[in-house]
N, CA, C and O atoms as a Tinker XYZ file with bonds, in Angstrom:
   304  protein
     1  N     51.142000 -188.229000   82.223000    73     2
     2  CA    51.663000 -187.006000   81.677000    64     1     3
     3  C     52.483000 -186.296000   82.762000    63     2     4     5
     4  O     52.005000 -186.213000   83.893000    81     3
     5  N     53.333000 -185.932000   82.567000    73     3     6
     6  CA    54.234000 -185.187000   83.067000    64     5     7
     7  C     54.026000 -183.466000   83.693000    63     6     8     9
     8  O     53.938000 -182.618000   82.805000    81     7
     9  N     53.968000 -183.089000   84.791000    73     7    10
    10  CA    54.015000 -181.956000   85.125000    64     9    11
    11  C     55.001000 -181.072000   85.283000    63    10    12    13
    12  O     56.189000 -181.392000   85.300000    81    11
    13  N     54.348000 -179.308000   85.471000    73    11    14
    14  CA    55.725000 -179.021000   85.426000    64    13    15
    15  C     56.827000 -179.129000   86.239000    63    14    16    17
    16  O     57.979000 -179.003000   85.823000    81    15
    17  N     56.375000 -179.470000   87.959000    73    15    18
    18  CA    57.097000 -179.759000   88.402000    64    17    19
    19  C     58.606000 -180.938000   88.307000    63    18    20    21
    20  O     59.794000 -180.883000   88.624000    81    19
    21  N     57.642000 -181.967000   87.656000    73    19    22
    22  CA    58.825000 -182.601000   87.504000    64    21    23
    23  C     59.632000 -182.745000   86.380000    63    22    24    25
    24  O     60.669000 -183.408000   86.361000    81    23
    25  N     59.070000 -182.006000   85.255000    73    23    26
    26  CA    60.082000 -181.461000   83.832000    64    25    27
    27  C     61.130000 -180.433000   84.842000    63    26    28    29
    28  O     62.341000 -180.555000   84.659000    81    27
    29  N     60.833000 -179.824000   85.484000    73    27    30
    30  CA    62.284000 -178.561000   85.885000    64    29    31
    31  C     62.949000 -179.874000   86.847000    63    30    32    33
    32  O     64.166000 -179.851000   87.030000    81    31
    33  N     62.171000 -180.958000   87.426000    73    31    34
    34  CA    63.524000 -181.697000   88.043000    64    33    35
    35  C     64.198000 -182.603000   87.527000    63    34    36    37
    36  O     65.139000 -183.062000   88.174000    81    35
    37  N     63.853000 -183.184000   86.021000    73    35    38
    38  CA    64.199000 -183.934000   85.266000    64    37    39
    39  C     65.663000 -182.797000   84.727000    63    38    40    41
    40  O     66.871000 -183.003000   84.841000    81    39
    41  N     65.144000 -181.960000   84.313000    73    39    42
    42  CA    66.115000 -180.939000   83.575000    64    41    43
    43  C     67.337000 -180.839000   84.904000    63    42    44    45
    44  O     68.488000 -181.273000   84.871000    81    43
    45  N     66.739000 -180.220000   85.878000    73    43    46
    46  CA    67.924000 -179.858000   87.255000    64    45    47
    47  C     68.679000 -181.582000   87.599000    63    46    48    49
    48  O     69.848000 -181.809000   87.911000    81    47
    49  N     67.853000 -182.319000   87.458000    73    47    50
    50  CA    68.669000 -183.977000   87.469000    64    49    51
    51  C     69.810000 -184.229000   86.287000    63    50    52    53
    52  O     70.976000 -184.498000   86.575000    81    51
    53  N     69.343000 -184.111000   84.949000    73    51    54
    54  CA    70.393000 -184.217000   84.248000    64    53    55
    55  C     71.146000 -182.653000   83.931000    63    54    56    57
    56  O     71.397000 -182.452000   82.743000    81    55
    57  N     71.456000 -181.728000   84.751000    73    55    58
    58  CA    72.411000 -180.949000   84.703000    64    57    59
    59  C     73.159000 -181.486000   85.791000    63    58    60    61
    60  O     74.382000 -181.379000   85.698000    81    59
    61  N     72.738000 -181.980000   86.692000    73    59    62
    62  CA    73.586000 -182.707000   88.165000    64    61    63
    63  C     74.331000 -183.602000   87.130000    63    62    64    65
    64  O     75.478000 -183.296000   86.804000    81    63
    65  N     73.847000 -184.464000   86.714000    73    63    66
    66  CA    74.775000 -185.806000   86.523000    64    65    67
    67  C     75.796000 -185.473000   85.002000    63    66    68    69
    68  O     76.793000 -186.125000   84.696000    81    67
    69  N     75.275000 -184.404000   84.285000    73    67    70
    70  CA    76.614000 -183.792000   83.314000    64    69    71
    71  C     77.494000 -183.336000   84.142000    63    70    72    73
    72  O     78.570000 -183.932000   84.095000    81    71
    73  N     77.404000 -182.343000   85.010000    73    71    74
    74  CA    78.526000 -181.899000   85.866000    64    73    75
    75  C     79.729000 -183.088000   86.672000    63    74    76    77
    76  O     80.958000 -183.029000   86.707000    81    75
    77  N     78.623000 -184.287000   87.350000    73    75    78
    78  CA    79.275000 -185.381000   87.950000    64    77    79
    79  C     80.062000 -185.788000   86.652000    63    78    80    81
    80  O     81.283000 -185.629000   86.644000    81    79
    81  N     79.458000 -186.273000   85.624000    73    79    82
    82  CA    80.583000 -186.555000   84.294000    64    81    83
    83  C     81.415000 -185.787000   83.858000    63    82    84    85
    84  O     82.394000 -186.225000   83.253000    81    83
    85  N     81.246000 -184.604000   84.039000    73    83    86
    86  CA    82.965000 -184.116000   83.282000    64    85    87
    87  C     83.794000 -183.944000   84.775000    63    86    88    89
    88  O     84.999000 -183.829000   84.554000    81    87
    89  N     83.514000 -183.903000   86.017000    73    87    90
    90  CA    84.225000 -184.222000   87.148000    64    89    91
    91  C     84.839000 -185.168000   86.843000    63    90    92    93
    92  O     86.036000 -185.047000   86.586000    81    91
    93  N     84.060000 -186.676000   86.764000    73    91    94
    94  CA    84.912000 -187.595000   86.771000    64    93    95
    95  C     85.913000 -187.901000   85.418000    63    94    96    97
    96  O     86.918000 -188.603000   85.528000    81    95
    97  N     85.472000 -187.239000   84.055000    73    95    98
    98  CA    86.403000 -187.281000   82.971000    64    97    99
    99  C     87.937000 -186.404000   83.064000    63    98   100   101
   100  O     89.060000 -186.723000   82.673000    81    99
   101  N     87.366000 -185.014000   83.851000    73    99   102
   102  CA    88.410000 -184.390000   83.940000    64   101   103
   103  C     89.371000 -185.016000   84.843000    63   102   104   105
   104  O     90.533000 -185.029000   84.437000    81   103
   105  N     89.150000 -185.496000   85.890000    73   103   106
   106  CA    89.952000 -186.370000   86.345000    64   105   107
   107  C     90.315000 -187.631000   85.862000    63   106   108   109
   108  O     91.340000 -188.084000   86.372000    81   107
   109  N     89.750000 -188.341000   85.001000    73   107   110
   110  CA    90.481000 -189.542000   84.975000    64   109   111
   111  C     91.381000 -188.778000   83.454000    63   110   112   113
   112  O     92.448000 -189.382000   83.346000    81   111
   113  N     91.277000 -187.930000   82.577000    73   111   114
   114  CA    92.157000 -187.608000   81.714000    64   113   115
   115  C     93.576000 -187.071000   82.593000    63   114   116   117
   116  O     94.656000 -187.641000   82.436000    81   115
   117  N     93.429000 -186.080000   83.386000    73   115   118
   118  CA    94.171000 -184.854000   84.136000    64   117   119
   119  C     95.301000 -186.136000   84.664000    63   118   120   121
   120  O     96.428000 -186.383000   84.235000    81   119
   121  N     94.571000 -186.758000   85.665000    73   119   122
   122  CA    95.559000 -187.707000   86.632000    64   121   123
   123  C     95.688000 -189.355000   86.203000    63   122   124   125
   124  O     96.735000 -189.978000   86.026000    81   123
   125  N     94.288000 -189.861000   86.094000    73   123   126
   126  CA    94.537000 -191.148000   85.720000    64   125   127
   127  C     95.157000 -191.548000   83.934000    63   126   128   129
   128  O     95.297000 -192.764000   83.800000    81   127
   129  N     95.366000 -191.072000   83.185000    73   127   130
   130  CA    95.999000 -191.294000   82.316000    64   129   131
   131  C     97.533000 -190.934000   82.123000    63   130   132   133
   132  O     98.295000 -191.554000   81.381000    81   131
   133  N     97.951000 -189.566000   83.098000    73   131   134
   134  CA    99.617000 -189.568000   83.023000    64   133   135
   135  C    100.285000 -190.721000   83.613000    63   134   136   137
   136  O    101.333000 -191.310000   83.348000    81   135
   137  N     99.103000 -190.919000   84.752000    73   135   138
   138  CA    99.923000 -192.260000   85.979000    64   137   139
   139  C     99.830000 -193.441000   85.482000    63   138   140   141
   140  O    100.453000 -194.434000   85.856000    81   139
   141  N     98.879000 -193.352000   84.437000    73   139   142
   142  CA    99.239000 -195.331000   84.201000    64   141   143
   143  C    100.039000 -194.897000   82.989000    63   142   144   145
   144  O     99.950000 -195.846000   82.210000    81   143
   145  N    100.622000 -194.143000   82.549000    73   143   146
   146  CA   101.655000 -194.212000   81.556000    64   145   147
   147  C    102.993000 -194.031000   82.173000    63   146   148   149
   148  O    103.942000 -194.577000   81.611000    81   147
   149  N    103.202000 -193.336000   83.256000    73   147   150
   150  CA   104.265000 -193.109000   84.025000    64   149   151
   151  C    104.477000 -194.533000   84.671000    63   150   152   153
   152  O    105.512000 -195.189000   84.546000    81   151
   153  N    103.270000 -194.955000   85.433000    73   151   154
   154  CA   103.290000 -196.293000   85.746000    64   153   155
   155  C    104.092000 -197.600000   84.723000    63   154   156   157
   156  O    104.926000 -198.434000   85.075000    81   155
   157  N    103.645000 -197.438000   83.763000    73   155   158
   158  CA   104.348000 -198.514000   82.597000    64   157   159
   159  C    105.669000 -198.426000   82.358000    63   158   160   161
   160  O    106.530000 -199.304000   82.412000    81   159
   161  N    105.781000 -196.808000   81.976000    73   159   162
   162  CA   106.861000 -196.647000   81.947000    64   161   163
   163  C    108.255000 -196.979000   82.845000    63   162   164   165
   164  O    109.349000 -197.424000   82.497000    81   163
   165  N    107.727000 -196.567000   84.143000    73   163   166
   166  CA   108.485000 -197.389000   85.233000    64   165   167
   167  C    108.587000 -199.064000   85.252000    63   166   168   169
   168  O    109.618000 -199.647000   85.589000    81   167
   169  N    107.624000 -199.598000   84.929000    73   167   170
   170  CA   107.952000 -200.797000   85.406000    64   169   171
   171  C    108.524000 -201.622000   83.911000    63   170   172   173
   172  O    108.790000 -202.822000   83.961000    81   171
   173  N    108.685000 -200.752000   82.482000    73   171   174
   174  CA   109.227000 -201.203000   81.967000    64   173   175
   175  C    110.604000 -201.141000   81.924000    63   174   176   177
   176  O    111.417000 -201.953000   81.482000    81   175
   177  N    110.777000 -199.885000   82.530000    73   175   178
   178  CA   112.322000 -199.501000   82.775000    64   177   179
   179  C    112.764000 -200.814000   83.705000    63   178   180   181
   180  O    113.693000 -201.506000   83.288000    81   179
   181  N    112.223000 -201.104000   84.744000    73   179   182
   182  CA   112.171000 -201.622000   85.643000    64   181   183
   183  C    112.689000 -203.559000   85.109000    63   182   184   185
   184  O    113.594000 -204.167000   85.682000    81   183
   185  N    111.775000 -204.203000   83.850000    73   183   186
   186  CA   112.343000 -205.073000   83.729000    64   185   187
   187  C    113.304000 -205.135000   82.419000    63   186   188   189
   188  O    113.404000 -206.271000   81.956000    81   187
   189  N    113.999000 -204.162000   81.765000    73   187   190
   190  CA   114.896000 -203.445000   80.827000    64   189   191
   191  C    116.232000 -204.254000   81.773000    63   190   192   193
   192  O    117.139000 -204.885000   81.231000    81   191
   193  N    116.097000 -204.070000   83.196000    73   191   194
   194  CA   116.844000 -203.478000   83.949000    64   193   195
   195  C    117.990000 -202.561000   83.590000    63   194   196   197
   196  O    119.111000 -202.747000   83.117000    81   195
   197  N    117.199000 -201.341000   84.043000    73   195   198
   198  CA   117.942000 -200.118000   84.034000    64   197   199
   199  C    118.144000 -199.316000   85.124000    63   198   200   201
   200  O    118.690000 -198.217000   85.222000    81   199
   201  N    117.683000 -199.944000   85.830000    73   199   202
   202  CA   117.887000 -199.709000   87.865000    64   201   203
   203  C    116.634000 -198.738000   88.108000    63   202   204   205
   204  O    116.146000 -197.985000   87.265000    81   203
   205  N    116.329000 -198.864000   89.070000    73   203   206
   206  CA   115.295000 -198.161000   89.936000    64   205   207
   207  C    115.519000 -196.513000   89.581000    63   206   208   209
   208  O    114.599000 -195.889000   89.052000    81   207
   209  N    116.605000 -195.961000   89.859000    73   207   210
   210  CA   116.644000 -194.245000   89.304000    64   209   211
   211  C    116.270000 -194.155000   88.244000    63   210   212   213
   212  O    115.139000 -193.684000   88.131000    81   211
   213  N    117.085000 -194.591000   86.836000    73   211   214
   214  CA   116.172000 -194.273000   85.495000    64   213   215
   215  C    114.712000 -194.489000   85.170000    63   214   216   217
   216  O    114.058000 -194.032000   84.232000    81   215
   217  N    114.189000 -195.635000   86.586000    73   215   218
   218  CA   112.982000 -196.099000   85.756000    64   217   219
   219  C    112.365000 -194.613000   86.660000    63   218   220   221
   220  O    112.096000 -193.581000   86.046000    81   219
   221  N    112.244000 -194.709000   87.861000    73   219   222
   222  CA   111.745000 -193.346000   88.284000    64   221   223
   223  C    111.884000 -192.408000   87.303000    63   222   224   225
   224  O    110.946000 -192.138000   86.553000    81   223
   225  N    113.116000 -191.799000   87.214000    73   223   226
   226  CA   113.284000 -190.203000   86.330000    64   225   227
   227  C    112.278000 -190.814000   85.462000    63   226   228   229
   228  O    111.201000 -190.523000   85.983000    81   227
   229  N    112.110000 -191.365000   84.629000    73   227   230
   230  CA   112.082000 -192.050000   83.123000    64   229   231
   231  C    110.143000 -191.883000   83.551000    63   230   232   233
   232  O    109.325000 -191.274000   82.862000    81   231
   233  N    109.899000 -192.533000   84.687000    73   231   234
   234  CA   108.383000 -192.033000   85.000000    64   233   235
   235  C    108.050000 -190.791000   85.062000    63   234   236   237
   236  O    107.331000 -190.259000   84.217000    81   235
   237  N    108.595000 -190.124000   86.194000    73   235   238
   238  CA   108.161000 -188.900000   86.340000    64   237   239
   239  C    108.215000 -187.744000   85.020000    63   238   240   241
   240  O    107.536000 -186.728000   84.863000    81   239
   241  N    109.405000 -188.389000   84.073000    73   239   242
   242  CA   109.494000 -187.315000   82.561000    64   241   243
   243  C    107.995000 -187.529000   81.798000    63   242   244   245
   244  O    107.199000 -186.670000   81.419000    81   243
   245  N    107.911000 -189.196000   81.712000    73   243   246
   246  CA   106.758000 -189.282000   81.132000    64   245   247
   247  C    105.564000 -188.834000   81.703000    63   246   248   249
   248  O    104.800000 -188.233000   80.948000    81   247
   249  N    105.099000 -189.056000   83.337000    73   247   250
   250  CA   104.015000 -188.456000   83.829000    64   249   251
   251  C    104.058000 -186.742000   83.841000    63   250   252   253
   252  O    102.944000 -186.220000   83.819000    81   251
   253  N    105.072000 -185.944000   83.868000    73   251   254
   254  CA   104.524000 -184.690000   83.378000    64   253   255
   255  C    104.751000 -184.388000   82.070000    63   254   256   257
   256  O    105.093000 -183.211000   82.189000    81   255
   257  N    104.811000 -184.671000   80.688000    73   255   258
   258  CA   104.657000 -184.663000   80.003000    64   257   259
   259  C    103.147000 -185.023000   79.448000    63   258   260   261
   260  O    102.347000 -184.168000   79.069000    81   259
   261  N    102.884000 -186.543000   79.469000    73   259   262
   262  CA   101.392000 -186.630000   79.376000    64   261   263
   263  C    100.119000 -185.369000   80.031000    63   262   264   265
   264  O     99.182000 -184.779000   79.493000    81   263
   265  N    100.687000 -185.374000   81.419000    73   263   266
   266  CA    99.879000 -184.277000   82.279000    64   265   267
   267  C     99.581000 -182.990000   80.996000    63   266   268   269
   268  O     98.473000 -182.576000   80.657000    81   267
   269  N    100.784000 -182.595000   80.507000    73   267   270
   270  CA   101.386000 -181.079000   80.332000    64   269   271
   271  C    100.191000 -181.406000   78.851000    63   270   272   273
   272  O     99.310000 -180.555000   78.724000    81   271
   273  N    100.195000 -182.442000   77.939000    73   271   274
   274  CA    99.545000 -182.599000   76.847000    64   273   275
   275  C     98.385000 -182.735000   77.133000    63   274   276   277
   276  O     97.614000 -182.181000   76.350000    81   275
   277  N     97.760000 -183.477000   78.297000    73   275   278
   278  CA    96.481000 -183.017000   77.742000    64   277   279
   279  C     95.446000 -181.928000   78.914000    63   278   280   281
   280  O     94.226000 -181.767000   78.888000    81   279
   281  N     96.395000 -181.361000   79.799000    73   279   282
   282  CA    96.129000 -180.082000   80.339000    64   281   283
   283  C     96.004000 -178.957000   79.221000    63   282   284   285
   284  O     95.090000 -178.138000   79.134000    81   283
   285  N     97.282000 -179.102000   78.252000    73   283   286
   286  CA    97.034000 -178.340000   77.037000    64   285   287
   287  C     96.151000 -178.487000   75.779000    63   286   288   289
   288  O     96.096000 -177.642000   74.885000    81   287
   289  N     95.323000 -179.891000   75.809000    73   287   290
   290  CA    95.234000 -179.925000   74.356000    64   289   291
   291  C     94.192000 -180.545000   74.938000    63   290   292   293
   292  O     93.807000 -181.181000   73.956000    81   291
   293  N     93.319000 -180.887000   75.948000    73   291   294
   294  CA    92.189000 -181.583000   75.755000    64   293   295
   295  C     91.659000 -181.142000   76.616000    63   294   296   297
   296  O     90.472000 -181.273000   76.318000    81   295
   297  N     91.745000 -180.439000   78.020000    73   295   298
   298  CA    90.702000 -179.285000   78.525000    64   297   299
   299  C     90.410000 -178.456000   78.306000    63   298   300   301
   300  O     91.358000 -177.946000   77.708000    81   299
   301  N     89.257000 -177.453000   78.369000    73   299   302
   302  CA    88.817000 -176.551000   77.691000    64   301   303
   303  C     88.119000 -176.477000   79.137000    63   302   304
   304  O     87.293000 -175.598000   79.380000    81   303
């Protein structure tokens, strides 16, 4: 049977590891999802061949755009 001591550290344990999870969600939405779309995007520009500048611009439009959508629409 369980005491109370370790019901308040069970509880204080899984408030630690919710916090570690939306750390690591907010980051992989925030950063890792604009960059592997910016990423694609570049390297599709890339075998289009449409030269190295468009595929850049052509990334960076798409990586702040993605950023801008779900900074707006999926953090809270």
């Amino acid at each position: 049977m369980a005491t109370m001591d370790e019901a308040k550290q069970r509880t204080a344990d899984a408030e630690e590891h919710r916090k570690i999870y939306k750390g690591i969600m907010k980051a992989s939405t925030e950063v890792g999802v604009p960059l592997t779309m910016g990423l694609a995007i570049f390297f599709t520009q890339l075998v289009l061949a449409h030269g190295i500048a468009v595929a850049l611009i052509s990334a960076v439009a798409v990586y702040v755009f993605a950023w801008w959508v779900v900074r707006t629409f999926f953090t809270h």
